[in-house]
C-alpha positions in Angstrom: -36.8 22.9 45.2 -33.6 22.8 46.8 -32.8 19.5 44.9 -33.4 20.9 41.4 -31.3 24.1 42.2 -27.7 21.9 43.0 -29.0 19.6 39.4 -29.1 23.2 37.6 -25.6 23.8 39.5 -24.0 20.7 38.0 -25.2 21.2 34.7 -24.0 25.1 34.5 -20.6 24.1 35.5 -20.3 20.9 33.5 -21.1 22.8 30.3 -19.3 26.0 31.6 -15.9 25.9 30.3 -16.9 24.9 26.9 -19.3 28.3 27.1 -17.4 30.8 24.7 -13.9 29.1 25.0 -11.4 27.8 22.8 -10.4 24.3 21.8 -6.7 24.6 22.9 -6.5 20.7 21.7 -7.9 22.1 18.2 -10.6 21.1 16.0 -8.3 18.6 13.4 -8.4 18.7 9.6 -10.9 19.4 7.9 -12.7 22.8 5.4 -12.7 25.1 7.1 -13.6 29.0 6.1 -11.5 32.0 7.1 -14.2 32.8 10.3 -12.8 29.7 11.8 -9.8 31.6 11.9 -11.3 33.2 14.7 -14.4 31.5 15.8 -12.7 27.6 16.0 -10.2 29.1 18.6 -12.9 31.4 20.9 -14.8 34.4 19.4 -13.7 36.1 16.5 -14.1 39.8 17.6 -11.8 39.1 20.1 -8.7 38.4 17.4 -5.3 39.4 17.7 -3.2 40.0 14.8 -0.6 37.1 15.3 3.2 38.8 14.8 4.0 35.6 12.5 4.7 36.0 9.0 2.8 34.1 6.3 3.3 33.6 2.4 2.5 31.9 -0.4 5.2 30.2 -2.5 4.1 28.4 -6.0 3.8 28.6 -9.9 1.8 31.7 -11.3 1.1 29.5 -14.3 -1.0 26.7 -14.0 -2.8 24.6 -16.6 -6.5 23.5 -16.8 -6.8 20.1 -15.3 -3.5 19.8 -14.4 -1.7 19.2 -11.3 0.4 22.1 -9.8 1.5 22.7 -6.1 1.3 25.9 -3.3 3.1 26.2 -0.6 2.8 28.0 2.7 5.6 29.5 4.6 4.9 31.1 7.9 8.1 32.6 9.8 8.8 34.4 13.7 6.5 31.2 14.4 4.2 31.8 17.8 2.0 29.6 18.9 0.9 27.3 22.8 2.8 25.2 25.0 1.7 22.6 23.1 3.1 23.9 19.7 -0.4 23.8 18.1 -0.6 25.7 15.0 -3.5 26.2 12.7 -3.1 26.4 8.7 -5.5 27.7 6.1 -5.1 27.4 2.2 -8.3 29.9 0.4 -9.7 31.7 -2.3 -10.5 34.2 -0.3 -11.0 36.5 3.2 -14.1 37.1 2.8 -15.0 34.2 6.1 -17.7 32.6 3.8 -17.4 30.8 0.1 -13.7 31.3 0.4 -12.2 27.2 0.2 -10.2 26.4 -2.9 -13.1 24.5 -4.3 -15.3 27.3 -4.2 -13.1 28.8 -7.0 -13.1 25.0 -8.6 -9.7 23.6 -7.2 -9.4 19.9 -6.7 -7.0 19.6 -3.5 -4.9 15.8 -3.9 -2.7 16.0 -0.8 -1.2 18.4 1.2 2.3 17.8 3.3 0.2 16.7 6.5 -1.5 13.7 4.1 -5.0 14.5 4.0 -7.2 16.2 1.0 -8.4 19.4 3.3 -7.5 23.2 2.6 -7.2 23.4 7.2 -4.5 21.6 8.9 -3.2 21.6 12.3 0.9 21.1 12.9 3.0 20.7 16.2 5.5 22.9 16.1 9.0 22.2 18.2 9.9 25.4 20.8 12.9 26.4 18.6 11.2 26.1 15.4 10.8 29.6 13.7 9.8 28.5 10.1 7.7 25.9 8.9 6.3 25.1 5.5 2.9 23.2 4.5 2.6 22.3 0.9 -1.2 21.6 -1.1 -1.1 20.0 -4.7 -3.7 21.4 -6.1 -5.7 20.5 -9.8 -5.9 23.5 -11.2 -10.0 24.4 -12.2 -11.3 26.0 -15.1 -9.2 28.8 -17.6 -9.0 32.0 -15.6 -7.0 34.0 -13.4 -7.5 33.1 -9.7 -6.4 34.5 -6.0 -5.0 32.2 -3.7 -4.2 33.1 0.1 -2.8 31.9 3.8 -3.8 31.8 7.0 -2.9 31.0 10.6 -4.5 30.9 13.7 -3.3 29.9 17.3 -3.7 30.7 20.7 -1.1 32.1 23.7 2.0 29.9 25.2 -0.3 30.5 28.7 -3.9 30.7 27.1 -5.0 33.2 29.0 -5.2 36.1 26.4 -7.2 36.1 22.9 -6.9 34.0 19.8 -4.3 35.5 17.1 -5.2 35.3 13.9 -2.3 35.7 10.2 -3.0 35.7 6.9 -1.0 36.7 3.8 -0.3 40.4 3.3 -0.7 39.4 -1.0 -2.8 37.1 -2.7 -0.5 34.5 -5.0 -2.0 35.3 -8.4 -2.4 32.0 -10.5 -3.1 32.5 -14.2 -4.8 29.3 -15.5 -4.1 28.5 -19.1 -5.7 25.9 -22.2 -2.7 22.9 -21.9 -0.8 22.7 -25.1 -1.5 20.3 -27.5 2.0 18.8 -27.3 2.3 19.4 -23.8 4.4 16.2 -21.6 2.1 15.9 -18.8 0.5 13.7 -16.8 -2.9 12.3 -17.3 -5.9 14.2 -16.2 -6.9 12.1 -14.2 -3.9 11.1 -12.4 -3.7 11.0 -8.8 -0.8 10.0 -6.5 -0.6 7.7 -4.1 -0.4 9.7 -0.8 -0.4 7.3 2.6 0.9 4.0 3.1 1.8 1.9 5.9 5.1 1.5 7.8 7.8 -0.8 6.7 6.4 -1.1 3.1 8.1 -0.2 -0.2 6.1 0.9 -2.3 5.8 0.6 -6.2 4.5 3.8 -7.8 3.0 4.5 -11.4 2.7 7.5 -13.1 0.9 8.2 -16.2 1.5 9.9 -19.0 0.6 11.9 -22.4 3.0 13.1 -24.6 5.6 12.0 -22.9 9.1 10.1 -24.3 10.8 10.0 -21.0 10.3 10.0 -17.5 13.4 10.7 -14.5 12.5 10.7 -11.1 13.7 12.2 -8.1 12.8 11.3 -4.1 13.9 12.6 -1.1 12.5 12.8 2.5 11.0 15.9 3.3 13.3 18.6 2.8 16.5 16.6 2.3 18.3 16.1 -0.4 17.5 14.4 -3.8 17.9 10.8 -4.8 17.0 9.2 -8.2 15.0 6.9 -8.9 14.7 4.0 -11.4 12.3 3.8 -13.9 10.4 1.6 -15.9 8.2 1.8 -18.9 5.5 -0.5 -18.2 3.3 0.8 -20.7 2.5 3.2 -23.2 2.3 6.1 -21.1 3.2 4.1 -18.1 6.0 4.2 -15.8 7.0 2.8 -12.9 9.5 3.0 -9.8 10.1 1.9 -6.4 10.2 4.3 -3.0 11.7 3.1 -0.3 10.0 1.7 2.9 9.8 3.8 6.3 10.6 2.2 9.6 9.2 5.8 11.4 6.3 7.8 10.4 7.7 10.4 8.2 6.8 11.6 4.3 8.8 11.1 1.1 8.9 13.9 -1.4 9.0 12.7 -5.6 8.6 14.3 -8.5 9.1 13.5 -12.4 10.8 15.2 -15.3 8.6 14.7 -18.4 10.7 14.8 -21.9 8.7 14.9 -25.3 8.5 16.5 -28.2 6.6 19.6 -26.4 9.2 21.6 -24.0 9.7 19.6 -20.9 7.4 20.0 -17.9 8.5 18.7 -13.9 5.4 17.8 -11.9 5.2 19.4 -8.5 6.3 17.6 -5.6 4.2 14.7 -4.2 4.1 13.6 -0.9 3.7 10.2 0.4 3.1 9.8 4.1 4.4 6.8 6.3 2.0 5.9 9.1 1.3 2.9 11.9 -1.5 0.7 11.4 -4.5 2.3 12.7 -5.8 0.0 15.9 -8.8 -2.2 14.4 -11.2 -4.1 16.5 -12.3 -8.1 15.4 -16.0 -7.3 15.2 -16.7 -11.0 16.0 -14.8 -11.1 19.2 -16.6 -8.3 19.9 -20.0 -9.0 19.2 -19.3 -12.3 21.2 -17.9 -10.5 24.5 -21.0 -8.0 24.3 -23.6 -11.1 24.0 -21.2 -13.1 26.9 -21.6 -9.5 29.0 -25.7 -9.7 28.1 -25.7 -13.3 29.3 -24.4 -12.3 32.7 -26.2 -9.4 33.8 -29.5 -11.4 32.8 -28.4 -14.2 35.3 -27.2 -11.7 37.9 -30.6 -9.6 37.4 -32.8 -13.5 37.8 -30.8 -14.4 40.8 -31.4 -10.7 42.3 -35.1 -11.1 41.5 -35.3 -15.0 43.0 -33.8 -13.8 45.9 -35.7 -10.9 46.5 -39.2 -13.2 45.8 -37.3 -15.9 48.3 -37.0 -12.9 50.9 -40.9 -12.0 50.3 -42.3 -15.6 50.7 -40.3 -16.1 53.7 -42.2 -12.9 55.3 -44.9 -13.7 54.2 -45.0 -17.6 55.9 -43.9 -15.7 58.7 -46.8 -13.5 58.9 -48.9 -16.5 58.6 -48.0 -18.5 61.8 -48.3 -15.5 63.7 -51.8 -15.0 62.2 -52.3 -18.2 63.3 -51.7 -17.9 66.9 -48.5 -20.1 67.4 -46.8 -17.2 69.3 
């Protein structure tokens, strides 16, 4: 009894600071709902209202199908020790149904290079403004409610979670595109990630379009141009320049036609290292070498243990027989 009171012991306080705490490491990218905003980082009753300031920057005219980007600025930044800040693009505050794809937008990329409406960002101690950007394909004719959201915890952790959003929805009217329209394709979508120390060649496609400039820089400097090549009808092509540190480059094109001229939104492509990959071979070899070796170990163990037994045993025998 006494032995399966200390188990219970270890198992309360093994699971005990995970009981009804937060994740000060946070969760990582992903959907998440406005609730999370609360729940993710300990319970949501407990909530603070975080002193930051959060809004929404971006087009209120968007066309169906089309690509078109929001932006979220959030100033007076708190957050922990570890600078950890939580970011939430929806269509709602309702804490349920309220992602961007409930209302039918397509997310391509936001500024931290993944496709999700959360994200989480380090922010530096004397960084008071920061500024996450979603391109977005807008869904269906309509007019539709965008908003923010933040959510972090204290420098020390010891109080509650604080929780931001928007004061004002950004209102998006969604329009028919114009016959005549310079766009991009419907179906276009950016290349968002590549790997370090690679230039990259880019293509964008086109409809209605008689002309294409281009314009780089890296995030939040200033603009550069590129050159451009018509590859195709509809086709164009430049060149970005490689990265030797992680880090994202910002483009965007200037369509000319015979329809008034249209810029895309900005795209981001992120720079990263090569993820660490493991030769499955080598791998499956070291595991059956690792097999091979505990087998021999375990026969050797049992050979000696059944020498140990038969040596006993002998003994037991001469002395049964009367030789001491």
């Amino acid at each position: 009894m006494r032995g399966n009171f200390w188990v219970f012991l270890v198992i309360v306080l093994l699971f005990a600071p995970s009981l009804g705490s937060a994740n000060p490491s946070g969760v990582g990218e992903g959907a998440f709902d406005a609730q999370c905003g609360g729940a993710c980082h300990g319970d949501a009753d407990m909530n603070r209202s975080s002193a930051s300031t959060v809004t929404l920057l971006g087009e209120a005219v968007a066309y169906e199908g089309l690509l078109t980007s929001v932006t979220v600025s959030i100033e007076n930044i708190e957050t922990t020790q570890q600078g950890l800040l939580g970011v939430f693009l929806l269509s709602s505050l309702a804490g349920a149904g309220d992602l961007p794809s409930d209302d039918g937008w397509v997310i391509i990329s936001n500024s931290e290079g993944g496709t999700d409406n959360y994200v989480e960002i380090t922010v530096s101690p004397s960084q008071e403004q920061r500024n996450i950007t979603w391109t977005l394909r807008a869904p269906s004719i309509g007019q539709y409610n965008l908003y923010a959201a933040i959510h972090h915890g204290t420098e020390d952790g010891s109080e509650a979670p604080f929780f931001g959003q928007s004061i004002t929805p950004m209102v998006v009217d969604v329009l028919v595109v114009p016959e005549d329209l310079p766009r991009l394709t419907s179906d276009y979508v950016p290349t968002t990630q590549r790997m370090l120390g690679e230039a990259t060649k880019m293509n964008v496609e086109t409809t209605f379009v008689e002309s294409v400039e281009v314009e780089w820089r890296i995030a939040g400097g200033e603009g550069q141009s590129a050159q451009v090549t018509e590859l195709a009808d509809g086709t164009w092509g430049f060149d970005l320049p490689a990265s030797l540190q992680p880090s994202v480059i910002e483009w965007r094109a200037h369509l000319e036609g015979e329809g008034p001229s249209q810029t895309t939104p900005w795209f981001q492509l992120r720079s990263k290292e090569a993820s660490w990959t493991v030769d499955e071979t080598a791998a499956y070899a070291q595991s059956f070498a690792l097999i091979i070796v505990f087998m021999a170990g375990f026969m050797a163990l049992q050979q000696r243990r059944a020498d140990e037994v038969m040596k006993t045993e002998l003994s037991d025998h001469e002395f049964d027989g009367g030789e001491l």
